[in-house]
Structure formats: C-alpha cells, structure tokens
N, C-alpha and C positions, 0 to 999 in steps of 0.2 A: 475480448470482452470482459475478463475474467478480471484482468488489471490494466483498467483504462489511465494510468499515466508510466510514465518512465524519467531514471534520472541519465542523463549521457554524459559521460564525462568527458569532459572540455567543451560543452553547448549545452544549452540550456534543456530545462526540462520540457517532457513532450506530454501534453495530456488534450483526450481527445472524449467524445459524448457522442450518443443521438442527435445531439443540435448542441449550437454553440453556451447555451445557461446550464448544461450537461456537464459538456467541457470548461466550464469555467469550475463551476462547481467540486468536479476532481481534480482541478490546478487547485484548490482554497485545502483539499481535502491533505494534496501531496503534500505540502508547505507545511499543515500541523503536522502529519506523520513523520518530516525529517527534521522537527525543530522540537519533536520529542527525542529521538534518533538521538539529534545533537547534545540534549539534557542527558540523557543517559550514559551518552560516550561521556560527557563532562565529566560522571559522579564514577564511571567503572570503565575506565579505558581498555579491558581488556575483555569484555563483557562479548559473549555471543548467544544466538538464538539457537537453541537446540529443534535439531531439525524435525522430531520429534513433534515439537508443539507448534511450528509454523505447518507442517503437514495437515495437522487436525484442526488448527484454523481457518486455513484455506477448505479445507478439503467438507466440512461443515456447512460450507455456505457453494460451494463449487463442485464437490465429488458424487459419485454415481450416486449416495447415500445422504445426499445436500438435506438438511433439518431446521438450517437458519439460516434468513434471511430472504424466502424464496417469496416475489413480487405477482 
C-alpha cells in the first residue's frame, strides 16, 4: 500500500489503486517521478540518494511516527 506502483526490468511498469482512477492515477504519478530521475541522471550521472534522506521521507508520511500526509 505504501508504494502503489513498481518499475520491472524488461516489462513494463506495474501500478495498482482501490479502483482503476486510483491506479491510473499512480501510473501518471510513476512517469513524472522517473522523467525527473531521468533529468537528474542527465545533469549528474553519478548522483545518489543518501539513504539517510529517502528513510525520513518515507518514514514521515509511512513510519510508526507518520506526521504527513495522513488522509
């Protein structure tokens, strides 16, 4: 639930919802997240996410102590 789509390599990507306007929805959402991806690797090819800061991302809107984001 946490991260309704995925990329698979060598098939397409998979993105799923409560119902299908759901799932479309986070297929529109995947597509800007890897065509920033894409812009970024363009400008810093060797660029990575320090694990650090995707933790407290995630973990903010998902972890025991979730602060944002909650519906």
């Amino acid at each position: 639930k946490a991260v309704p789509s995925a990329i698979v390599s060598g098939h397409a990507p998979f993105s799923w919802g409560k119902n299908a306007h759901d799932a479309v929805h986070n297929s529109v959402v995947l597509e800007e997240v890897a065509a920033m991806a894409l812009a970024t690797r363009s400008l810093n090819s060797g660029i990575k996410v320090q694990q650090e800061l995707s933790d407290k991302h995630y973990n903010r809107k998902h972890g025991k102590n979730a602060y944002y984001g909650q519906k």
